[in-house]
OpenMM code with the backbone's topology and positions (N, CA, C; nanometers):
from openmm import Vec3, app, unit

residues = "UNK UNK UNK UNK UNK UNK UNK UNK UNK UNK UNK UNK UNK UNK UNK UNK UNK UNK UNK UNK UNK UNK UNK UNK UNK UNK UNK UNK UNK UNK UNK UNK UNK UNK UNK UNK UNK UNK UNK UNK UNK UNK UNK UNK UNK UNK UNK UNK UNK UNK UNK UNK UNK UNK UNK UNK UNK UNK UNK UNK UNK UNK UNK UNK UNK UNK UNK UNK UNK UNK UNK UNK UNK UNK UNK UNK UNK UNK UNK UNK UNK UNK UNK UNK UNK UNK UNK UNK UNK UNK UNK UNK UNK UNK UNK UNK UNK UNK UNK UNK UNK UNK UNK UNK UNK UNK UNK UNK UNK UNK UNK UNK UNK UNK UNK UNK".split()
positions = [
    Vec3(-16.1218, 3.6961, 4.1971),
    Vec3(-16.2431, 3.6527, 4.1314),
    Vec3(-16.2661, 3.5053, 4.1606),
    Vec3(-16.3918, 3.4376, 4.1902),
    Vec3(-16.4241, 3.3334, 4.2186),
    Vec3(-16.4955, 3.2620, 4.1097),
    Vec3(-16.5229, 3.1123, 4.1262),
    Vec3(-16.5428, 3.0825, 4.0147),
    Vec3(-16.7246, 3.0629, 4.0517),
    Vec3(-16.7220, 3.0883, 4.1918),
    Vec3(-16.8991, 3.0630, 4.2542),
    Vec3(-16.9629, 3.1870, 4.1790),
    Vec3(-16.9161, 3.3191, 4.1848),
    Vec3(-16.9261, 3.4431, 4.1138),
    Vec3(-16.9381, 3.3989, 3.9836),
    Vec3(-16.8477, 3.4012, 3.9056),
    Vec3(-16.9080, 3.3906, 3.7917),
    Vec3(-16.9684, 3.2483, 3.7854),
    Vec3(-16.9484, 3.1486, 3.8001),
    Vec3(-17.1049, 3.0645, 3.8015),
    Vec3(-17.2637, 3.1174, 3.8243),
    Vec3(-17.2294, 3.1973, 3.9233),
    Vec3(-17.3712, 3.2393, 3.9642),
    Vec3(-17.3952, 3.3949, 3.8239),
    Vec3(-17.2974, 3.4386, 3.7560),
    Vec3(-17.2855, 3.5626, 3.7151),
    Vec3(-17.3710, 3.4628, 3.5552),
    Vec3(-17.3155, 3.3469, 3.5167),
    Vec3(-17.3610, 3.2796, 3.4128),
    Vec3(-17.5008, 3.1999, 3.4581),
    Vec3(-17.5294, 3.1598, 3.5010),
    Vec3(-17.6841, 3.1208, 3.5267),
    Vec3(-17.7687, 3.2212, 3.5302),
    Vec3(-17.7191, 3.3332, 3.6195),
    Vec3(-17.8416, 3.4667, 3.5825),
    Vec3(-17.8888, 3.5190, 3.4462),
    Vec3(-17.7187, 3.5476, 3.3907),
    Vec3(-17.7617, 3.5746, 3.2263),
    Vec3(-17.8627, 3.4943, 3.1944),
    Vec3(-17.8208, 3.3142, 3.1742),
    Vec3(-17.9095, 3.2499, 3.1210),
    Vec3(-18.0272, 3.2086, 3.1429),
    Vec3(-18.0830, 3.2695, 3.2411),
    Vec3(-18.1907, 3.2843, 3.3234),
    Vec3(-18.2797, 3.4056, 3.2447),
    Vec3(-18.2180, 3.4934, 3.2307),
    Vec3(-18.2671, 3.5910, 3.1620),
    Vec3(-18.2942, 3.5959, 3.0294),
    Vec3(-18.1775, 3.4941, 2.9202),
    Vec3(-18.1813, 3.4790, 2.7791),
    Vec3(-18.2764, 3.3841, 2.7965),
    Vec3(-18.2931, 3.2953, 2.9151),
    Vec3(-18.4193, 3.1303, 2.8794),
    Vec3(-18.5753, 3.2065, 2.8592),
    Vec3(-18.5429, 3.3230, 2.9456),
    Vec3(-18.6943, 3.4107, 2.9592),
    Vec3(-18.7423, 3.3842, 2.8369),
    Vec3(-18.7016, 3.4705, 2.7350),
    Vec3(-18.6988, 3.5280, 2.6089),
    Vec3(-18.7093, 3.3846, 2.4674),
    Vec3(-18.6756, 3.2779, 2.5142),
    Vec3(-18.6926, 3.1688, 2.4432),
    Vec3(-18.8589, 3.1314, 2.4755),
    Vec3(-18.8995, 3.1104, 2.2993),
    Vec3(-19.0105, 3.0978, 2.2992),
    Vec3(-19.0649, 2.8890, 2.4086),
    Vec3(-18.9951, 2.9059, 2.5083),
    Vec3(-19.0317, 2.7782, 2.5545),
    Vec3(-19.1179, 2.7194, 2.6377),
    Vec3(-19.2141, 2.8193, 2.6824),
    Vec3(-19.3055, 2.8169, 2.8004),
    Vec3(-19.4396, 2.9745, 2.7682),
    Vec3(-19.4846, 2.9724, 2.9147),
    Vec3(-19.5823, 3.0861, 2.9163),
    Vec3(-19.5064, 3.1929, 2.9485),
    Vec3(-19.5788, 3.3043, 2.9369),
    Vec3(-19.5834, 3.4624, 3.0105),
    Vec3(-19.5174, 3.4230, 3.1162),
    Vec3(-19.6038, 3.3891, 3.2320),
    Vec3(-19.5388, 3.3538, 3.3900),
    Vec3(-19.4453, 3.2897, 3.4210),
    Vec3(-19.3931, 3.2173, 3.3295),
    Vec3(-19.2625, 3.1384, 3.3219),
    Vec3(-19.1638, 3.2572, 3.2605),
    Vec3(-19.1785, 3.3544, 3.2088),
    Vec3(-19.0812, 3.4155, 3.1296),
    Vec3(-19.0533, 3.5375, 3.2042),
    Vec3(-19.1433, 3.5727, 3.3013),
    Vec3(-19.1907, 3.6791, 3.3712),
    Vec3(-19.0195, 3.6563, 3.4687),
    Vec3(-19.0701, 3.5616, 3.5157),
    Vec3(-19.0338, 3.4592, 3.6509),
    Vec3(-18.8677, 3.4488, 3.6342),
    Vec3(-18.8627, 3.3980, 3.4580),
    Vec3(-18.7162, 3.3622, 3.4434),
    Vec3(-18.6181, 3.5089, 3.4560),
    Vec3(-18.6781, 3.5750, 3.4062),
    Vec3(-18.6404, 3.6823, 3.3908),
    Vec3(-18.5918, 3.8083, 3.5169),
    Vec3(-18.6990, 3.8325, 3.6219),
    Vec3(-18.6906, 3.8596, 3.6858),
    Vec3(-18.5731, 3.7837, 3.8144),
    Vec3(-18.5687, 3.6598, 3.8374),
    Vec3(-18.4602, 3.5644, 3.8670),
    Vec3(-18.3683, 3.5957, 3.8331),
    Vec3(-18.3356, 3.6173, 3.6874),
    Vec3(-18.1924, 3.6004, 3.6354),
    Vec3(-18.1788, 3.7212, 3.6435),
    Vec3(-18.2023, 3.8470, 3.6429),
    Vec3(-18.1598, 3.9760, 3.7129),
    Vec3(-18.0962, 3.9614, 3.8912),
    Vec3(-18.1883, 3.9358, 3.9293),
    Vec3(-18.1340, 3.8674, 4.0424),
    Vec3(-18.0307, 3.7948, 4.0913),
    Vec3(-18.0130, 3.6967, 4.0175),
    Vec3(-17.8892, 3.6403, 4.0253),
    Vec3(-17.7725, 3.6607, 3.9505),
    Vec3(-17.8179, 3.7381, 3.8623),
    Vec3(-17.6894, 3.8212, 3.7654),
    Vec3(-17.6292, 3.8919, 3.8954),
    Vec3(-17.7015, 3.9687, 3.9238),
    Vec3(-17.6333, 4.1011, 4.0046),
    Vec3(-17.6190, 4.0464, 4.1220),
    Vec3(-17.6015, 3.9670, 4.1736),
    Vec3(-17.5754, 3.8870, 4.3212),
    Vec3(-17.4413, 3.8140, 4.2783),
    Vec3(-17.4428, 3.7870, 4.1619),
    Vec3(-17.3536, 3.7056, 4.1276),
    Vec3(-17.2201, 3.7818, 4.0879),
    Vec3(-17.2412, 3.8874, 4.0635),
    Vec3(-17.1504, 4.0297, 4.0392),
    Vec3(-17.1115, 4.0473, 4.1415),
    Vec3(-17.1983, 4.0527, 4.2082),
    Vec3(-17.1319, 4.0815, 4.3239),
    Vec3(-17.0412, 3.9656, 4.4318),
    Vec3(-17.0456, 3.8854, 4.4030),
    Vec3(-16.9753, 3.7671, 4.4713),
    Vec3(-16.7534, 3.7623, 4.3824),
    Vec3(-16.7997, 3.8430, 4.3060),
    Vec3(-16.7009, 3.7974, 4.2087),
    Vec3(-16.5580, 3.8463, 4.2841),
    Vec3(-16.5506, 3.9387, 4.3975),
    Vec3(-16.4928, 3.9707, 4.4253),
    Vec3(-16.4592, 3.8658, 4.5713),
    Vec3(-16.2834, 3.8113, 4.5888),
    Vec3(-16.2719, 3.7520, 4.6919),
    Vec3(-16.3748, 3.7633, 4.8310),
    Vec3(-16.3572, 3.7197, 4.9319),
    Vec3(-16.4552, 3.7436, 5.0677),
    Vec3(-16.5957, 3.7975, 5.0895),
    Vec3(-16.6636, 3.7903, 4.9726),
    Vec3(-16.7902, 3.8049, 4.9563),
    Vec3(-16.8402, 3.6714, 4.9672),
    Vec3(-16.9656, 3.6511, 5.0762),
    Vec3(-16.9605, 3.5110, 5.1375),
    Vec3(-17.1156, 3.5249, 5.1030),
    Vec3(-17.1533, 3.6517, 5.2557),
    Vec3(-17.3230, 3.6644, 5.2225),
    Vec3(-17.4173, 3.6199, 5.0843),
    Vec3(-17.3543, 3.6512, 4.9692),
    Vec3(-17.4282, 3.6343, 4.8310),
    Vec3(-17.4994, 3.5502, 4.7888),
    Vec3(-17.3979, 3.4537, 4.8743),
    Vec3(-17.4280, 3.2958, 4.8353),
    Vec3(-17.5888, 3.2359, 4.8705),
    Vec3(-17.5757, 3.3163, 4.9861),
    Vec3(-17.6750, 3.2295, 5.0654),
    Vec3(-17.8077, 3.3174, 4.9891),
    Vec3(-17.8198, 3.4253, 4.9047),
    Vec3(-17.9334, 3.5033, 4.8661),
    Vec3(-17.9372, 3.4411, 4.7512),
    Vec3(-17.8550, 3.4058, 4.6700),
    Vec3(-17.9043, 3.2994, 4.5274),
    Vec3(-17.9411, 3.2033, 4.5641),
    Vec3(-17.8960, 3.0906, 4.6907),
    Vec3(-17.9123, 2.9937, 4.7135),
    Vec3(-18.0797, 3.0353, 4.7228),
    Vec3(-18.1300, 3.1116, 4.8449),
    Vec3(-18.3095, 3.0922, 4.8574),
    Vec3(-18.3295, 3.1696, 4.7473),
    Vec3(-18.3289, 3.2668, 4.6787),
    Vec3(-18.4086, 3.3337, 4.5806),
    Vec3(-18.3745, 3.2606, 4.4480),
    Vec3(-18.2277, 3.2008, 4.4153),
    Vec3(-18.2671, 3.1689, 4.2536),
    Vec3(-18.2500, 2.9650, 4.2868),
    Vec3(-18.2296, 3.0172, 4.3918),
    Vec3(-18.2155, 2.8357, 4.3699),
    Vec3(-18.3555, 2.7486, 4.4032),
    Vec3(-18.3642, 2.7955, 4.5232),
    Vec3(-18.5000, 2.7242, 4.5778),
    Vec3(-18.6062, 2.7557, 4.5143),
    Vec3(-18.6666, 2.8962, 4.5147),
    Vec3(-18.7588, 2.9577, 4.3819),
    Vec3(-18.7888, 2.8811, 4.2892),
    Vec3(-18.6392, 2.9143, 4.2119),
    Vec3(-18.6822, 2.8130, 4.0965),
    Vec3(-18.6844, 2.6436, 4.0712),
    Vec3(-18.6474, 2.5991, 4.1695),
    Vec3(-18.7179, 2.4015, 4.2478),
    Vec3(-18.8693, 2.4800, 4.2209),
    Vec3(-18.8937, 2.5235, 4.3644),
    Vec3(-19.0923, 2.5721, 4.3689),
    Vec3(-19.1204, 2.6202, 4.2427),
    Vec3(-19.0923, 2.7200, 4.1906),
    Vec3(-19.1328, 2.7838, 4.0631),
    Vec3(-19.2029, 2.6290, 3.9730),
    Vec3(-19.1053, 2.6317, 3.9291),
    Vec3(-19.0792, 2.4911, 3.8275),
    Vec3(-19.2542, 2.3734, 3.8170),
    Vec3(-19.2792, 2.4083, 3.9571),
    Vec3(-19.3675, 2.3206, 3.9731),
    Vec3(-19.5525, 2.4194, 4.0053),
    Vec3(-19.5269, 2.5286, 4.0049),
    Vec3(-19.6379, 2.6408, 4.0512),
    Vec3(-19.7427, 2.6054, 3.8869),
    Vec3(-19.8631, 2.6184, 3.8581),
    Vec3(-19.8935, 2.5737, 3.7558),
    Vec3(-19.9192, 2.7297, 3.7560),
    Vec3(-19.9039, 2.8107, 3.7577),
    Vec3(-19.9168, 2.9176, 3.6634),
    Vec3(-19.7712, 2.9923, 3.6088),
    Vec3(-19.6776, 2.9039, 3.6475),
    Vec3(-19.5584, 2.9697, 3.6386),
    Vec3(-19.4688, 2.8570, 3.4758),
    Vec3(-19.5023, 2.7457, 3.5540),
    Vec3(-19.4983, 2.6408, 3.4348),
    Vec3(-19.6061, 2.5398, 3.3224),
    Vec3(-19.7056, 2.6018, 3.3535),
    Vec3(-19.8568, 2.5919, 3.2810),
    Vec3(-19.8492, 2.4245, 3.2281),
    Vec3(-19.8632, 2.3396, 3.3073),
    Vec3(-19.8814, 2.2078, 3.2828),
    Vec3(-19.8898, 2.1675, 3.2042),
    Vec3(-20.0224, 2.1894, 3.1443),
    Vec3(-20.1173, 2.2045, 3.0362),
    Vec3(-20.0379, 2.2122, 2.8913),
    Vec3(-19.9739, 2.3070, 2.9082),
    Vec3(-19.9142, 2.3354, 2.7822),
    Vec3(-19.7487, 2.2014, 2.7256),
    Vec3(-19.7691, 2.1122, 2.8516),
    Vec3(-19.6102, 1.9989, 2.8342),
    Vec3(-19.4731, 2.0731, 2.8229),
    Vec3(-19.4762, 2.1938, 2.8563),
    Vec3(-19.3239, 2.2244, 2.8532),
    Vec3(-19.2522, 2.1722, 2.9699),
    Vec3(-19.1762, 2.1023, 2.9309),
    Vec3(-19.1162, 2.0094, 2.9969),
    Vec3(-18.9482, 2.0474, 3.0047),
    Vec3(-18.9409, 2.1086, 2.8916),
    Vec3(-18.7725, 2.1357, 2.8728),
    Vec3(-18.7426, 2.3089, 2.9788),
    Vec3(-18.8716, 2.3686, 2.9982),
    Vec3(-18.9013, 2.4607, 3.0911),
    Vec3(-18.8620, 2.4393, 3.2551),
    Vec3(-18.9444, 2.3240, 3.2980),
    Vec3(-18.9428, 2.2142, 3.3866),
    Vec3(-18.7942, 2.2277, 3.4012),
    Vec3(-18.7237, 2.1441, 3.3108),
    Vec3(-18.5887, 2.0620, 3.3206),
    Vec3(-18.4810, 2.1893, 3.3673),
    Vec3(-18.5222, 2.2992, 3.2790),
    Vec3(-18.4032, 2.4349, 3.2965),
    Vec3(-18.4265, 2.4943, 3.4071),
    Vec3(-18.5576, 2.4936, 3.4665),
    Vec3(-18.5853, 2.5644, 3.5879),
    Vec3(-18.5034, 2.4715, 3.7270),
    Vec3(-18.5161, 2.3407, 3.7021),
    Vec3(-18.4660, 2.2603, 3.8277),
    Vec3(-18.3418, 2.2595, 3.8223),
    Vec3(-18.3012, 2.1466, 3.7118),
    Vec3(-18.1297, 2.1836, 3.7089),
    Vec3(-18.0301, 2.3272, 3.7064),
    Vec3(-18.0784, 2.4468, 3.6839),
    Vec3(-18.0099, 2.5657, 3.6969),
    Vec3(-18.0148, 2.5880, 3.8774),
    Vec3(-18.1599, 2.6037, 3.9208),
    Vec3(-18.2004, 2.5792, 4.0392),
    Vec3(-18.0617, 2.4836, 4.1534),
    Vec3(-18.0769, 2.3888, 4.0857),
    Vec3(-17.9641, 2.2933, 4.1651),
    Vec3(-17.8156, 2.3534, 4.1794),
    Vec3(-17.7841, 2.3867, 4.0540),
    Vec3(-17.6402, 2.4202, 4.0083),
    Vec3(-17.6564, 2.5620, 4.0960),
    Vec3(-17.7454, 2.6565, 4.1508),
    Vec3(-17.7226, 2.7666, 4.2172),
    Vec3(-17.7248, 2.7047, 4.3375),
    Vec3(-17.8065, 2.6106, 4.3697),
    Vec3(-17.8196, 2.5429, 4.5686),
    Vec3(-17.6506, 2.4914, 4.5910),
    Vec3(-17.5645, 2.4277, 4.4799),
    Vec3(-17.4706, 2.3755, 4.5100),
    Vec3(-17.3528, 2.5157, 4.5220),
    Vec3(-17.3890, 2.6178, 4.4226),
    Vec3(-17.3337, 2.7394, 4.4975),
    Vec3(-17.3232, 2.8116, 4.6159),
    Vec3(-17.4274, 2.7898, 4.7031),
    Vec3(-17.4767, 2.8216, 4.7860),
    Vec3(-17.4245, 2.7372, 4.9160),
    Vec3(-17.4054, 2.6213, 4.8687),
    Vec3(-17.3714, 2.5386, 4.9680),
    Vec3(-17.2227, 2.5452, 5.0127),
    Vec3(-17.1405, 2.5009, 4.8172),
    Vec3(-17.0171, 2.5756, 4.8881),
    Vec3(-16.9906, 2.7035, 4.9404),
    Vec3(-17.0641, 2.8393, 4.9462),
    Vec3(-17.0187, 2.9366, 5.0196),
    Vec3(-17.0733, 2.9032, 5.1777),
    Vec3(-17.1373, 2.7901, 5.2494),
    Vec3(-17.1697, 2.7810, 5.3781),
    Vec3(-17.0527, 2.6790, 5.4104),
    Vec3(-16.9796, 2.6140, 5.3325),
    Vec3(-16.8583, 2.5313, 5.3346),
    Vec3(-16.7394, 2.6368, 5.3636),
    Vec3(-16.7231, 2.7272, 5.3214),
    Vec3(-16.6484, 2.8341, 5.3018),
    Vec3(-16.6442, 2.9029, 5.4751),
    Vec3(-16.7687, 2.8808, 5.4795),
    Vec3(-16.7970, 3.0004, 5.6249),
    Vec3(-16.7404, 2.9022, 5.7211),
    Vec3(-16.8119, 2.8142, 5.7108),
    Vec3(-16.7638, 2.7013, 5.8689),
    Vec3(-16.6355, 2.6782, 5.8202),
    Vec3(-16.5487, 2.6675, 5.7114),
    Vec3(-16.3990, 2.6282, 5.7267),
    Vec3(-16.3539, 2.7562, 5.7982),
    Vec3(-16.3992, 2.8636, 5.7676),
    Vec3(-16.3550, 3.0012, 5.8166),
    Vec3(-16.3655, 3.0067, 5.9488),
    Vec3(-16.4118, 2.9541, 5.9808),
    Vec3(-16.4668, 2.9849, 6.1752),
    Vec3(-16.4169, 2.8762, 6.2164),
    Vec3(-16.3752, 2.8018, 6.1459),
    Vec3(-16.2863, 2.6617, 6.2299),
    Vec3(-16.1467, 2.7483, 6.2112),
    Vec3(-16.0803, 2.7432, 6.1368),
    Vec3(-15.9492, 2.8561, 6.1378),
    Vec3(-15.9266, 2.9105, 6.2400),
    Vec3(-16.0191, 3.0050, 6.2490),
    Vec3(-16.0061, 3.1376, 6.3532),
    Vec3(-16.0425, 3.1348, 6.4873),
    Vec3(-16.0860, 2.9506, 6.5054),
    Vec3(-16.0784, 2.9007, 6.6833),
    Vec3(-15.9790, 2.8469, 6.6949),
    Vec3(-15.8519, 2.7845, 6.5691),
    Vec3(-15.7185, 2.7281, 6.5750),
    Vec3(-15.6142, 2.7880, 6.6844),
] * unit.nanometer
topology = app.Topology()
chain = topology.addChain("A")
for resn in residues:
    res = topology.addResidue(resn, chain)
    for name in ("N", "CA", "C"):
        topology.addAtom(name, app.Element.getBySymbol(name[0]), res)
């Protein structure tokens, strides 16, 4: 079990419980929600040693998404100042890109090895 797995296994949940917090619009909740399914079950699936691929599918779908998301005005409705919406969408966002990154750290140490 890895700890990128369940990192990524805990941001999805809370991706999914942020949905459900009265803190934003519809399209923000739509969005969180649908994400954190996503990265729940990607993240399940990473949990197991040598699962590498995963990484890189949270990295563009829950990481980057939700950077863009964050900023789409129908997803984070300007208008309305949710800001703490804003804040959970980027920083979770980040904390999945840095998942993502170490599993491409992972790959190139791996392929340096195996030209040793």
């Amino acid at each position: 079990m890895t700890w990128k797995g369940w990192t990524a296994l805990i941001a999805g949940v809370w991706f999914i419980i942020a949905g459900f917090l009265p803190l934003g619009v519809t399209g923000n909740m739509l969005n969180d929600v649908i994400v954190g399914i996503i990265v729940a079950t990607v993240g399940f699936m990473m949990l197991p040693e040598g699962a590498s691929w995963q990484g890189w599918i949270i990295g563009l779908v829950g990481g980057v998404w939700m950077i863009i998301a964050a900023f789409i005005p129908y997803v984070s409705d300007p208008s309305t100042h949710h800001l703490h919406n804003l804040a959970n969408d980027i920083v979770i966002g980040i904390i999945i890109l840095i998942i993502a990154l170490f599993e491409r750290s992972k790959k190139a140490n791996s392929k340096t090895e195996v030209k040793s």
